[in-house]
C-alpha positions in Angstrom: -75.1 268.1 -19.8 -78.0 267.8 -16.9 -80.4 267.4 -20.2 -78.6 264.9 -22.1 -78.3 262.7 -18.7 -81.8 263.0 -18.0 -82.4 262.4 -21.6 -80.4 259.0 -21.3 -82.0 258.1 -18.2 -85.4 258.4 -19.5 -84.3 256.0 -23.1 -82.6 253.3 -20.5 -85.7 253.1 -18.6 -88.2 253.3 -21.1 -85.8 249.7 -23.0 -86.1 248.6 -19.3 -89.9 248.8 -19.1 -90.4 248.0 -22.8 -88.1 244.7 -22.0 -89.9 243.6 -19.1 -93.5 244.3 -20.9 -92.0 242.2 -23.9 -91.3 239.5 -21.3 -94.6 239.4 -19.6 -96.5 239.3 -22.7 -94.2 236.3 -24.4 -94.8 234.6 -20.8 -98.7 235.3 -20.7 -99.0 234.0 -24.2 -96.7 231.2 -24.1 -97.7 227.5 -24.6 -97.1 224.0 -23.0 -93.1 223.5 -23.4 -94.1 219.9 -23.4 -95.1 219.2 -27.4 -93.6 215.9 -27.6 -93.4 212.2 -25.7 -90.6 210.4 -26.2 -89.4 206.8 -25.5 -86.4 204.7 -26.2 -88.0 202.0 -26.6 -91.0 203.7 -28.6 -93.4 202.9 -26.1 -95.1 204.2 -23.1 -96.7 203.1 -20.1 -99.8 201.7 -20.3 -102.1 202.7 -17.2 -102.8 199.2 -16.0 -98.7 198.7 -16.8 -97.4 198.1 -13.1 -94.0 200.9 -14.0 -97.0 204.0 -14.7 -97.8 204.6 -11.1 -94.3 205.4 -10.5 -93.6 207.4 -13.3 -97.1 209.2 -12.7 -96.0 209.7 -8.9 -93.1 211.9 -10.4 -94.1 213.8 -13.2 -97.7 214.7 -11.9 -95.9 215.2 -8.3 -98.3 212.6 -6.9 -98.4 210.7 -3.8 -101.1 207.5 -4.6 -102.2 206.1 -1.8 -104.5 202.9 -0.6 -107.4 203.1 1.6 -109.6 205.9 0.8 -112.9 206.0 -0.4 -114.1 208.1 -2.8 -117.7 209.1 -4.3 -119.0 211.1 -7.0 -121.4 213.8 -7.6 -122.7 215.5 -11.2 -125.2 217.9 -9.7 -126.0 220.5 -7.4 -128.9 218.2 -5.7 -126.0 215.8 -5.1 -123.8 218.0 -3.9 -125.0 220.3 -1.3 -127.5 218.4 0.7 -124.2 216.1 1.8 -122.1 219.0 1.8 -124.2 220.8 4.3 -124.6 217.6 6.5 -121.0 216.9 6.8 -120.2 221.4 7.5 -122.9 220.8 10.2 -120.9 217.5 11.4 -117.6 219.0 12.5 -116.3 219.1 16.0 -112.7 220.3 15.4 -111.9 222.1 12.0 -113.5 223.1 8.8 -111.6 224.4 6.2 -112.5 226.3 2.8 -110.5 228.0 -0.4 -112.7 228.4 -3.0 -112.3 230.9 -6.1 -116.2 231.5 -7.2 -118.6 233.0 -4.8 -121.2 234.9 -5.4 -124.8 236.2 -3.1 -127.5 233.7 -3.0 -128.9 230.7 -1.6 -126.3 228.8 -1.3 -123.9 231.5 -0.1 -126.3 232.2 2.7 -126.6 228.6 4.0 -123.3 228.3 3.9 -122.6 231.6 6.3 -125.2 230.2 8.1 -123.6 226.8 9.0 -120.5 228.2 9.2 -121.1 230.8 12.2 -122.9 228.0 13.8 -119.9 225.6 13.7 -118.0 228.8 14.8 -120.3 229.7 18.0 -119.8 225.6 18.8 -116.3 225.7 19.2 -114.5 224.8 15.8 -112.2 226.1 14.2 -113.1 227.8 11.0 -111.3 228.9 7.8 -112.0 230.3 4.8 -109.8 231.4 1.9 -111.5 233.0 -0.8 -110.6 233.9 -4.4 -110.3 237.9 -4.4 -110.8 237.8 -8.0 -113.4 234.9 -8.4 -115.4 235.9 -5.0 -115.4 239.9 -6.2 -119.4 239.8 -6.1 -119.5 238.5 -2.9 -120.3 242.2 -0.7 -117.5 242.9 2.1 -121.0 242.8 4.4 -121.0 239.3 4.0 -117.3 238.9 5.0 -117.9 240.9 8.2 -120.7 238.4 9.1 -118.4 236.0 9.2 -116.0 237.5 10.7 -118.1 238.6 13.7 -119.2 235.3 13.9 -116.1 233.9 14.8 -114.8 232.7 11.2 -111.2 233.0 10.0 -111.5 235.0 6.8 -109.0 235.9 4.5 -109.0 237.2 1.1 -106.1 235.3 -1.7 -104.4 237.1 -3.5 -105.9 239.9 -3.6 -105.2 242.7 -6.7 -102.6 245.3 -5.9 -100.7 247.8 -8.2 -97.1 245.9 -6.1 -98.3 242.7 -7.0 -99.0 242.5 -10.4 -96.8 239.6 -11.1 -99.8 237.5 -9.3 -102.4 239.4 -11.6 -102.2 236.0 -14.0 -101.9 233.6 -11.2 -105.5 232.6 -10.1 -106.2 230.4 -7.3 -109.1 228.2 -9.2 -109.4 225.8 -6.1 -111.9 224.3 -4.7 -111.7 222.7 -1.2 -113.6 222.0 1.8 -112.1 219.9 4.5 -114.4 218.6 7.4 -112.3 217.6 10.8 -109.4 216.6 8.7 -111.4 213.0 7.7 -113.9 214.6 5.3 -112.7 216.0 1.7 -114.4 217.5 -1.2 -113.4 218.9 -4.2 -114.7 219.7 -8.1 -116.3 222.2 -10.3 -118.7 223.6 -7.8 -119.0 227.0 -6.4 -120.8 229.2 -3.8 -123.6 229.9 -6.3 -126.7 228.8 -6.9 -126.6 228.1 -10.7 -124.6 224.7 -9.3 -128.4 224.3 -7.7 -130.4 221.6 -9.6 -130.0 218.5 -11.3 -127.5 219.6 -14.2 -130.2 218.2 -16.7 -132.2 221.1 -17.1 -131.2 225.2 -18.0 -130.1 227.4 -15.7 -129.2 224.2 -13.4 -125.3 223.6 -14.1 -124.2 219.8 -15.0 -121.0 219.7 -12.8 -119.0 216.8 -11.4 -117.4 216.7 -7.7 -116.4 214.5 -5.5 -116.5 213.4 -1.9 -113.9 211.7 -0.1 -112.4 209.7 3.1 -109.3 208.2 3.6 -105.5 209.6 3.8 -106.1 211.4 0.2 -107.6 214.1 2.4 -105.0 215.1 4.4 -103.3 215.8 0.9 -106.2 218.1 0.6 -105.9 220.0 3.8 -101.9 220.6 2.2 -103.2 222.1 -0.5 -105.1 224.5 1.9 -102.6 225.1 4.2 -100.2 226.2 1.5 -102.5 228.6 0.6 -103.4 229.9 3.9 -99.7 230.2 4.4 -99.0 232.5 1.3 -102.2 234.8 2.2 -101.2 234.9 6.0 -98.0 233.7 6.9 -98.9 231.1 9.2 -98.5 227.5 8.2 -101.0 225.5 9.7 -99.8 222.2 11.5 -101.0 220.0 14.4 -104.3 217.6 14.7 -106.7 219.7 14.6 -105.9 219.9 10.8 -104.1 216.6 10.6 -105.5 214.3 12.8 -104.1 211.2 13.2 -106.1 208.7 10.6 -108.5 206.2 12.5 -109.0 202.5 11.4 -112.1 203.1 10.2 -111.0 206.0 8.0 -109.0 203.9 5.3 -111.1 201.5 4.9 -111.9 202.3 1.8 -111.1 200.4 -1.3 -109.8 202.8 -3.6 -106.2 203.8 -4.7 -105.9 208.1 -5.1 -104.1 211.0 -4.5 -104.9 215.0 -4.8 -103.1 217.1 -7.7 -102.2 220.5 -6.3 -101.3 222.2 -9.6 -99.3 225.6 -9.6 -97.6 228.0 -11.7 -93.9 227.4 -12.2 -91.0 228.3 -14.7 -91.2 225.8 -17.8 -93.2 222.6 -18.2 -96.3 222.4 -14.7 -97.3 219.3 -13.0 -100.6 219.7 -15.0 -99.0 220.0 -18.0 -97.0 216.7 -17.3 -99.8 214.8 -16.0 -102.2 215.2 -18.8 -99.6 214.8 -21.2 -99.0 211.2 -19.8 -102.4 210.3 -19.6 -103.1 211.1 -23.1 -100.1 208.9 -24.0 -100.7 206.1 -21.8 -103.9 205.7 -23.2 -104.7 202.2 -25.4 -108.3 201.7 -25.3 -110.4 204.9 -24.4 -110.0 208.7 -23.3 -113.7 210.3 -22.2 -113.1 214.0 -21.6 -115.4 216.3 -20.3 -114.4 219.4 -20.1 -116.0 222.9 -20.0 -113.6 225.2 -21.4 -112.0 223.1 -24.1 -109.0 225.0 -26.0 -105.8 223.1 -25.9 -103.0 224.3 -27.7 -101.4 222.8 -30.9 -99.6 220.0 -29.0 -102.0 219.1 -27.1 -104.1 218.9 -29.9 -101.9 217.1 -31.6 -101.6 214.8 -28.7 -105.1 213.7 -28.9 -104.7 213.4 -32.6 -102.1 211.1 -32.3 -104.2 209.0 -29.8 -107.1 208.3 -31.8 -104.8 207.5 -34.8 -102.8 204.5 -32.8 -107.0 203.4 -32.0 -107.8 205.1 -28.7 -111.2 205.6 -28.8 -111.0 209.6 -27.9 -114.1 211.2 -27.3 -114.7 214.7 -26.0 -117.7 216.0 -24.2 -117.7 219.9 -23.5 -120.3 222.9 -23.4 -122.8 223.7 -26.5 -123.4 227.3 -26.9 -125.4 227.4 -24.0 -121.6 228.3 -22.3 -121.3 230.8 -19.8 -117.8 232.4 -21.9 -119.0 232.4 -25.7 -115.3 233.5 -26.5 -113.7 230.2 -25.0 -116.4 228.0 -26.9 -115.8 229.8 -30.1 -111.7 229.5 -29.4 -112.5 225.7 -29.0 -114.6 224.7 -32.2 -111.3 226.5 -33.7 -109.8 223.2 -32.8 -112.5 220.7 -33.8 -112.0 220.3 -37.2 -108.4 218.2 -36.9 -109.5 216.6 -34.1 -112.5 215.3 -36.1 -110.4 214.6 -39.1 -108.1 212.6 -37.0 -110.8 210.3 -35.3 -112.0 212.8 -32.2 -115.6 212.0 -31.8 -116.7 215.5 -30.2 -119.8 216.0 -28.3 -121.8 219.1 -26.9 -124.0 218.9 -24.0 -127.6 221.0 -24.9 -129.5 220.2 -21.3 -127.6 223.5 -20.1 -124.3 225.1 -19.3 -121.8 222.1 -18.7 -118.8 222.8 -16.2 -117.7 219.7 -15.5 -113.6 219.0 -15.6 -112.8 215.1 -15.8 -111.1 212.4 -17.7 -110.8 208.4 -17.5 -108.6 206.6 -19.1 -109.4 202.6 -20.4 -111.7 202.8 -17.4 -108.6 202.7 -15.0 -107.8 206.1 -14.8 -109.3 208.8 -13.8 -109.4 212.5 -13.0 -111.9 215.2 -11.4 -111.2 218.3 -10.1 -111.0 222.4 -11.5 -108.6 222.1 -14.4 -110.0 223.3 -17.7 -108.3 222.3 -20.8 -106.8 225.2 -21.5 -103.5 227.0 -20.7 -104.7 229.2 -18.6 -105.8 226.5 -16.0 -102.5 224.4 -16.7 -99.8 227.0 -16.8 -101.3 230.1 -15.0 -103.9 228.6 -12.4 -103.8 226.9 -9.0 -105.8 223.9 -9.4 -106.7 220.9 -7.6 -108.0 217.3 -8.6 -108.4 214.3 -7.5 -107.1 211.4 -9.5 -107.8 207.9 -8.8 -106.5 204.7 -10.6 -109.0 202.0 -9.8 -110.7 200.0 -12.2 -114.3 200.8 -9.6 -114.3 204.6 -9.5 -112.8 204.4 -13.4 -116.4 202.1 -14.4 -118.5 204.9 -12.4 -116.5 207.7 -14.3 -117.2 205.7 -18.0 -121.0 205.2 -17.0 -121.3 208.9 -16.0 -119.2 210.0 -19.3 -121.7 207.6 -21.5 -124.8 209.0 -19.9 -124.3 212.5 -20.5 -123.6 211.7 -24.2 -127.7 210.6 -24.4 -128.3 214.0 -23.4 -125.6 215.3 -25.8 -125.4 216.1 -29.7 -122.6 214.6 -31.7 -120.9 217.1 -34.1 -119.6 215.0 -37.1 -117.0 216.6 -39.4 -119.2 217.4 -42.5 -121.3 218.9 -40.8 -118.7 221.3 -39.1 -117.8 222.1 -42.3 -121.0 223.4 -43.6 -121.0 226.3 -40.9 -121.4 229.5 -41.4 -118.8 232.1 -42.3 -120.0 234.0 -39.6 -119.4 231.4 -37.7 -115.7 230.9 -38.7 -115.1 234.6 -38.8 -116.0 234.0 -35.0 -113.8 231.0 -34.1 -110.8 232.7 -35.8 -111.0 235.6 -34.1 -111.3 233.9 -30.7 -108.7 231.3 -31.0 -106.3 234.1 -31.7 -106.5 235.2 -28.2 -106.8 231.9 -26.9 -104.3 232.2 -25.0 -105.4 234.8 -23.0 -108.3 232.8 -22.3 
């Protein structure tokens, strides 16, 4: 009798673990629940339309506000020169979370400035990716540390957590006294070093930023810095009370914390709008490029009602062959449709951005891919203002002189290799 219990025992919890396996795996592989956008009326919000801010504001879980003024950066010799200045500027707070770090250069300038800052008084955190900072040694940790830095690791891997395994905090931010944000494609490495035009150098866009978008930054932070630690961060020293002088800036923005949930994300809601709200152009750039069928079809549909869609992403000079391969899977409707689909050949392209007819725009970490808008924490700043949308189509248009235009006969003349390749890589896509 003993035996047969144990026996029965062992089958229920084997259909328990099975179940939940079964579960994880449909979830893990799942795609965007949104694969349609529908009006009564048969129309949608055009950007410039004066009812899409609103109904941005709610399904992106945006908060646009005036006053701010932002600035953008495609390279490394952009970046990090102003970066360093404004670390080495702080009197009250610096705070980072940032998922890729690894030893180098730029890692050890930033250790650097960062027990410096420390030893002067500020108060300094830093929230690092445990799965995207794993190269990082714990020696360089303890540096800090001993210098007087806040440290902590996210999300770090445990056999009790591995619900969070899948859930990757792909942030990037860096907040300077509460008045100075930054955030983008970057990383603590020093393939972001260069000018992005030349290999080995990484072509990346970031951006730099003052006004009250910031302290939407610093929430984004602080949320994170809660989960890790259990202290939520509040007070000026992190949320100083805004000076005149720091919205003086003409353009309108707010900062996009994306994050897992059950059903349809913020990300998933917010590109799907833009797509749709597009009349006159949609300039992608985008690094790892595999949207699923709707999305695909989403873009499809665009430049078939005359959008002019064009997509700019990484030639094989990628860092992850599997995701490239996994997106030429896609290009052959897209071209068929109208896509116009570009490859950047200077060297490995990582930026993340959109702009929409000029007006609306996007930069931050979010791939095109479901992994970065179902799975990931993400953040980007997103701007509608017909400036920053010009700089944004003048950046887009420049890197297609340094790009090489794939037309759709001659996709179709690749090798079977080739397709062999794509096929099998777009069947784990989703893994991607």
């Amino acid at each position: 009798m003993n035996r047969a219990l144990m026996i029965v025992g062992v089958a229920i919890t084997a259909v328990i673990i099975l179940g939940l396996a079964l579960v994880g795996v449909l979830y893990l592989t799942r795609g965007t629940p949104v694969s349609h956008i529908r009006s009564p009326d048969g129309d949608f919000p055009a950007v410039e339309d004066s009812m899409f801010p609103a109904v941005a504001e709610l399904l992106g879980r945006l908060t646009l506000v005036e006053g701010n003024h932002l600035e953008l950066m495609t390279n490394g010799d952009e970046t990090y020169p102003r970066l360093w200045e404004d670390l080495r500027s702080a009197r009250r707070s610096i705070t980072l979370q940032m998922y890729y770090c690894r030893p180098g250069q730029v890692a050890d300038t930033l250790r650097t400035i960062l027990i410096e800052r420390a030893a002067a008084g500020v108060r300094v955190l830093f929230l690092f990716d445990a799965f995207g900072s794993q190269d990082l040694p714990e020696e360089y940790f303890d540096a800090l540390r001993a210098g007087g830095v806040e440290v902590v690791a996210f999300r770090p891997v445990h056999w009790y957590k591995v619900d969070k395994v899948s859930h990757r905090s792909h942030i990037r931010v860096v907040v300077v006294d509460g008045a100075i944000g930054y955030t983008g494609g970057f990383g603590i490495d020093d393939k972001w070093l260069g000018d992005g035009r030349t290999e080995g150098q990484w072509r990346d866009t970031n951006a730099r930023f003052r006004g009250p978008v910031v302290h939407q930054l610093q929430a984004t932070f602080v949320a994170g810095w809660a989960e890790a630690t259990g202290d939520l961060l509040v007070g000026s020293v992190f949320f100083p009370e805004e000076e005149s002088e720091s919205r003086d800036g003409r353009h309108r923005a707010s900062l996009m914390h994306a994050a897992p949930t059950i059903g349809s994300t913020a990300a998933e809601r917010f590109l799907a709008l833009s797509i749709a709200s597009a009349r006159r152009t949609l300039y992608i750039s985008n690094s790892y490029f595999v949207p699923d069928d709707d999305f695909r079809e989403m873009l499809e549909g665009a430049a078939r009602r005359g959008v002019d869609v064009r997509l700019l992403t990484a030639s094989e000079k990628t860092d992850v062959k599997t995701a490239w391969y996994a997106g030429r899977s896609r290009y052959e409707r897209l071209l068929e449709a109208g896509v116009r689909i570009y490859e950047y050949q200077p060297t490995m392209m990582h930026a993340k951005t959109f702009v929409v007819d000029g007006l609306w725009s996007c930069v931050g970490t979010m791939n095109f891919d479901t992994r970065s808008l179902a799975f990931n924490d993400e953040t980007n700043l997103v701007a509608l203002d017909g400036e920053f949308g010009a700089r944004m189509d003048s950046v887009f248009l420049a890197d297609l002189e340094l790009s090489r235009e794939i037309t759709l006969e001659e996709f179709r003349r690749r090798s079977w290799t080739m397709k062999v390749r794509e096929r099998a890589a777009a069947s784990v896509a989703r893994f991607l």
